[in-house]
C-alpha positions in Angstrom: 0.0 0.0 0.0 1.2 3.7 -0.9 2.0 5.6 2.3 2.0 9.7 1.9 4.5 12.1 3.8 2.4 14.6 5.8 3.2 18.3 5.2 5.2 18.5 9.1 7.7 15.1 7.8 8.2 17.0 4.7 9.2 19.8 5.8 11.4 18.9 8.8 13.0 16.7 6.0 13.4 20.0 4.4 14.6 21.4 7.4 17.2 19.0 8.1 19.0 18.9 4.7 18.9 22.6 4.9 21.1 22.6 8.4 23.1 20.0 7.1 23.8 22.1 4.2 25.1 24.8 6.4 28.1 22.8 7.8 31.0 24.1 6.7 29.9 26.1 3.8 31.5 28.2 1.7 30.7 30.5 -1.0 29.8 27.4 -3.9 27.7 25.5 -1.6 25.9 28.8 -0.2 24.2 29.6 -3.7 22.6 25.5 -3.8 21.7 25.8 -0.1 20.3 28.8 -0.5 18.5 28.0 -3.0 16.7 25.4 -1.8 16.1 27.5 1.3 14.5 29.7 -1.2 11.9 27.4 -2.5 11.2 26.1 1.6 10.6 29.6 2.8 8.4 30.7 -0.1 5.5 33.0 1.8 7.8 33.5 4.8 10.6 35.7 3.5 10.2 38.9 1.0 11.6 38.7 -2.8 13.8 41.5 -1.2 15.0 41.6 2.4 17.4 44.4 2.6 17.7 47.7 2.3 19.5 49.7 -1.0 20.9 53.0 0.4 21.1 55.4 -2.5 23.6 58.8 -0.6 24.3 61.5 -3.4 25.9 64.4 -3.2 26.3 67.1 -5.2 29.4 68.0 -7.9 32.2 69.2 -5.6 31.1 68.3 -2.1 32.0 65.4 0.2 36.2 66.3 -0.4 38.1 63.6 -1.8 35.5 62.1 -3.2 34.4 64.6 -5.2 30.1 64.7 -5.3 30.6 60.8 -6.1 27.4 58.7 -5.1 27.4 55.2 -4.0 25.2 53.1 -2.4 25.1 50.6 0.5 22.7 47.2 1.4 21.0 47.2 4.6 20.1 44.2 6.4 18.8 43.8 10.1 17.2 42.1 13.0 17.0 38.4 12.2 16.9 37.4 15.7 18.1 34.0 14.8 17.5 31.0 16.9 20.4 27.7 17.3 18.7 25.7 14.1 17.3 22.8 16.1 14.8 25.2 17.4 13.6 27.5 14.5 15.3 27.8 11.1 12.4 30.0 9.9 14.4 33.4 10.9 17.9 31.6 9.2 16.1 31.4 5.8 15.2 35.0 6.1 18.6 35.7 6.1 19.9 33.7 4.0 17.6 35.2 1.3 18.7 38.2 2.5 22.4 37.7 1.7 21.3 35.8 -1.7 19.6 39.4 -2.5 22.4 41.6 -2.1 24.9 38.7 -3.7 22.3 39.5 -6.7 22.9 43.5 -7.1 24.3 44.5 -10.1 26.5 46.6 -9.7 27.2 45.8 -6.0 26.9 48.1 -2.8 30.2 49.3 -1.1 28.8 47.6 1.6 26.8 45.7 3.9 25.5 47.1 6.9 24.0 45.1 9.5 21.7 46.9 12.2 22.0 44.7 15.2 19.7 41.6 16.9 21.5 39.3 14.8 20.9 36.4 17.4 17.7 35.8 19.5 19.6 35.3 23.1 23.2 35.9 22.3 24.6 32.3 22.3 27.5 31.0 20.1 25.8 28.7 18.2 23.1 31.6 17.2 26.0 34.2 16.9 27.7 31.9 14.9 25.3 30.4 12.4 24.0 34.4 12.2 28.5 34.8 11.5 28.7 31.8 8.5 25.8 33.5 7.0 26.7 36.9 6.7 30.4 35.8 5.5 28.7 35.1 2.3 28.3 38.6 1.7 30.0 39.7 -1.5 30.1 43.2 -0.4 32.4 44.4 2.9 30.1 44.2 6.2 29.7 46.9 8.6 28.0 45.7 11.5 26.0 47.1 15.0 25.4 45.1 18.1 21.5 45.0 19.7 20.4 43.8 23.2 19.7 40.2 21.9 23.4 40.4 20.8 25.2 40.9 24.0 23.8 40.2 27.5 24.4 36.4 27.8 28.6 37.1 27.7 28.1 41.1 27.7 29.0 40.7 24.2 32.5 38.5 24.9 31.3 36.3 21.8 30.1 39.8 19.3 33.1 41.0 19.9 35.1 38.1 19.0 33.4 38.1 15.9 33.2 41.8 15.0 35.4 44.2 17.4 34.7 47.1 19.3 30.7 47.5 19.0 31.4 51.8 18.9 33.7 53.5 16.0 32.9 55.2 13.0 34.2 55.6 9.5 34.5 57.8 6.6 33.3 56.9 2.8 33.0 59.0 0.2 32.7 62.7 1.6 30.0 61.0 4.6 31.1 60.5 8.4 29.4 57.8 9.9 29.3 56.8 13.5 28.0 53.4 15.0 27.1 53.2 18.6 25.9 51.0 21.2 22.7 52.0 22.2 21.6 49.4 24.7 23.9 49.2 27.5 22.2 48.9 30.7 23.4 49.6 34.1 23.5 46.5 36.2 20.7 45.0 37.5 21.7 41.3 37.8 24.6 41.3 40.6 22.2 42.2 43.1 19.5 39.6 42.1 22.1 36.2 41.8 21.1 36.2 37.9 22.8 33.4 36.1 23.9 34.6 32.1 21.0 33.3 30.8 18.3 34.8 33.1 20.0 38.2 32.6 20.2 37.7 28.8 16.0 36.3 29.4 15.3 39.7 31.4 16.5 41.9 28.9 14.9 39.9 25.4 11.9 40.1 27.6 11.6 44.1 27.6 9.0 44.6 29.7 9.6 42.4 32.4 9.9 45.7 34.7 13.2 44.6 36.0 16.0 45.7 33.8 17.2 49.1 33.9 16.5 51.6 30.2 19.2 51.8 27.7 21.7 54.5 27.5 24.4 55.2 25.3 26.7 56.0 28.5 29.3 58.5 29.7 32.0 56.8 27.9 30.6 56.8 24.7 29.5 60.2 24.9 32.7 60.9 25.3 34.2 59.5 23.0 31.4 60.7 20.6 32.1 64.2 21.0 35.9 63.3 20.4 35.0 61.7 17.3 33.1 64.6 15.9 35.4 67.5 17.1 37.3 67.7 14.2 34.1 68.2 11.8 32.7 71.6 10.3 28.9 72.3 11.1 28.1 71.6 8.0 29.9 68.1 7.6 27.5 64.9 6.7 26.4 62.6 9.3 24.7 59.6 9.4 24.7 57.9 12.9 23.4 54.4 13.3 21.7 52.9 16.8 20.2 49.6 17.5 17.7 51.8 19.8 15.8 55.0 19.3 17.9 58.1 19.9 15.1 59.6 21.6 12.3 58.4 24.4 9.1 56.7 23.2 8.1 54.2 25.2 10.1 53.1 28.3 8.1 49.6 28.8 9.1 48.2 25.9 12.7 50.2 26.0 11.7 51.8 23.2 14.0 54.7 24.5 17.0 55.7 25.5 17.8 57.3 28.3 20.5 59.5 28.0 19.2 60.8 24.2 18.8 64.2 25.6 22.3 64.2 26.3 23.4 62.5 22.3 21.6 64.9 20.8 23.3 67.9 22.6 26.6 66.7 20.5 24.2 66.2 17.3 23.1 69.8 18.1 26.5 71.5 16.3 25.5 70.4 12.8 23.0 71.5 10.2 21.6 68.5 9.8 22.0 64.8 11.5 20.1 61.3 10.1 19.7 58.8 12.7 18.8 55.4 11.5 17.9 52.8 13.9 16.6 49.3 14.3 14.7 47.5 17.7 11.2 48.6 16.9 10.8 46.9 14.4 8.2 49.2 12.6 7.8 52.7 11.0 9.1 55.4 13.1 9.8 59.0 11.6 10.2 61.6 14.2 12.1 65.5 13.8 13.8 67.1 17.1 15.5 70.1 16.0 18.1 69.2 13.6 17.7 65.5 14.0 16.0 63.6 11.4 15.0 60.0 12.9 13.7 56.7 10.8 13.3 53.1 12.2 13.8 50.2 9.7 11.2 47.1 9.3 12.8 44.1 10.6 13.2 40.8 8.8 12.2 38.5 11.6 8.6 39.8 12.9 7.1 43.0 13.8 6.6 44.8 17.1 3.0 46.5 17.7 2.9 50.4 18.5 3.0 51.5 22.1 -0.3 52.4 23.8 0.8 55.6 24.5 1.3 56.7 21.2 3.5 57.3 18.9 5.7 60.3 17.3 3.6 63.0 15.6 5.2 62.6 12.2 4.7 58.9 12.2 3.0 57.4 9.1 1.3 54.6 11.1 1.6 51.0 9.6 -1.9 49.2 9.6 -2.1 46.2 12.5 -0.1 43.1 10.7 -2.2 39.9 9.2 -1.9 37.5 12.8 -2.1 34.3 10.6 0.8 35.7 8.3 4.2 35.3 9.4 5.6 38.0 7.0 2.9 40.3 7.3 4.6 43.8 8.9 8.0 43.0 8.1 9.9 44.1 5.2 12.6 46.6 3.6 13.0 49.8 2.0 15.2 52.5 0.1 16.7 54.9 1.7 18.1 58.6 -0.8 20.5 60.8 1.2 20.4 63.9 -1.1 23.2 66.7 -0.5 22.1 68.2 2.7 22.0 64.7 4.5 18.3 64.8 4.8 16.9 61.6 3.5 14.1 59.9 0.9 13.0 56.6 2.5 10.9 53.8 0.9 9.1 51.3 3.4 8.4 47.9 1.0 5.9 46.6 3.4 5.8 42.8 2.5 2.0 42.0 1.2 1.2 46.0 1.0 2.1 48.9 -1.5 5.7 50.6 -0.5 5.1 54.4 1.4 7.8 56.9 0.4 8.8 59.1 2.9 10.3 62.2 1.3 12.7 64.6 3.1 10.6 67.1 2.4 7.5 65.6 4.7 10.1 65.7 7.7 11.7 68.7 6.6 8.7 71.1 6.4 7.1 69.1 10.1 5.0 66.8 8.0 2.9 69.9 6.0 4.4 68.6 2.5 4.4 65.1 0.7 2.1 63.8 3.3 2.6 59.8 2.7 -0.2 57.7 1.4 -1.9 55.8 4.0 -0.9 52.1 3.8 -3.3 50.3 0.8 -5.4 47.5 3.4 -7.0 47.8 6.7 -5.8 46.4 9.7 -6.5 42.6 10.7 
């Protein structure tokens, strides 16, 4: 008698071959496993899962490089599990990767915006590590919360160096930081690693203390940008918000006040950041501020509310696992003000426009997103 595979023997048949796959690979065998992981994930990762960043600037500007334009990929927040327990977020990546592998011509680089792992372990770090080295393109990388607070980032580091430092490309100064340091509220409590590194996944737990960017960075923040003119061009990347939203969720920082005191100086700043997990746009002063859509799932708004300028994303499909996630476009024209498209898997894209931000949302209003909320 004929016997049928059911749809879970399939696919954890699927599964397995794709894990084993992943041992030892190297740049051949990524494009067949990838592949394959391809035609598995199909409905639970986008055609497209990172960002193109467009930055032009105009004939004569930016020094050395002389008004050149270039662009950069941007992928973030896969949150990856160790495989045995969910290979769902790996694929994502991996498609990811397989995407920017596929640009013609290719970005200068690669960077990645933090929450690479789902609880910081080495065998999450690591499969999130053999990934990423497929990358065609250089990697530039940030550190999130999920990253760091089982080893307080012994294992990050190892991979990637310091988690704070900045670097110059083509007439634009860019500075990373590392947003979600925490002061220490394990010690006192007898936490083992992995209850602190539970604690501060959980985000609301009420325990843990908000993120900060810290003295020393600060410091070494205003170092960093002492020897620019006011009207130099910055882009500053965070895993968290620069500013305070939502404190429950740590959807906030808590020394912003103070970051964007050094910010202050220049004409204009862009601060793109990751952790929400949503559509953010906010303006304080001369600070421009976007979130990114994450790969992996996304987060709902705060209760409270949310920033003024916000083009609000309609509440995600519960029975679709890609529903609210997805990637973008982002235009940095000459005064370091930006364009920014949000490809909203399963919706039409919404284009933000620097104008919208720029004149405190009175021009280019964004279209509402194109289906109601589930």
């Amino acid at each position: 008698m004929a016997t049928h595979k059911s749809v879970e023997t399939k696919y954890m048949e699927q599964r397995a071959e794709l894990f084993r796959g992943l041992t030892n690979l190297d740049r051949r065998s990524f494009l067949k496993v990838s592949a394959a992981a391809m035609g598995a994930a199909a409905g639970l990762a986008s055609p497209f899962s990172f960002t193109p960043v467009t930055v032009a600037q105009e004939p004569g500007e930016g020094g050395s490089a002389g008004g050149e334009s270039f662009r950069f990929a941007y992928i973030s927040d896969s949150h990856l599990y160790e495989k045995q327990i969910n290979d769902r977020f790996a694929r994502a990546l991996m498609r990811a990767v397989d995407d920017v592998n596929n640009l013609d011509p290719q970005p200068d680089f690669v960077f990645y915006g933090g929450d690479l792992a789902q609880l910081g372990q080495v065998k999450e770090l690591e499969l999130g590590a053999q990934i990423l080295s497929n990358l065609k393109a250089p990697l530039k990388i940030m550190v999130g919360e999920h990253d760091w607070y089982l080893d307080m980032g012994e294992k990050w580091q190892d991979l990637y160096g310091e988690s704070t430092y900045s670097f110059d490309h083509k007439g634009v100064h860019f500075v990373v930081l590392n947003s979600v340091v925490e002061k220490d509220f394990w010690t006192a409590r007898g936490m083992s690693p992995m209850e602190r590194m539970k604690t501060v996944a959980g985000l609301d737990n009420g325990l843990q203390s908000p993120f900060t960017v810290g003295d020393k960075q600060r410091e070494w923040l205003e170092k960093d940008l002492a020897g620019l003119a006011d009207d130099a061009k910055v882009i500053v990347f965070s895993h968290s918000p620069l500013y305070k939203l939502y404190k429950p969720l740590n959807f906030w920082t808590d020394d912003a006040d103070e970051v964007q005191a050094i910010l202050q100086r220049f004409k204009h700043v862009v601060v793109i950041h990751g952790h929400t997990h949503q559509i953010l746009l906010n303006r304080i002063g001369n600070i421009y501020f976007h979130g990114m859509l994450a790969t992996a799932w996304p987060w709902p708004y705060a209760p409270e509310g949310m920033p003024e300028l916000t083009v609000e994303m309609t509440r995600p499909d519960p029975f679709n696992s890609t529903d609210g996630c997805g990637d973008g476009e982002v235009a940095v024209h000459p005064d370091a003000l930006v364009d920014m498209v949000y490809n909203l898997w399963n919706r039409n894209p919404i284009t933000v426009k620097s104008t919208y931000l720029g004149s405190w949302g009175k021009m280019d209003v964004p279209p509402a997103p194109n289906r109601p909320s589930y």
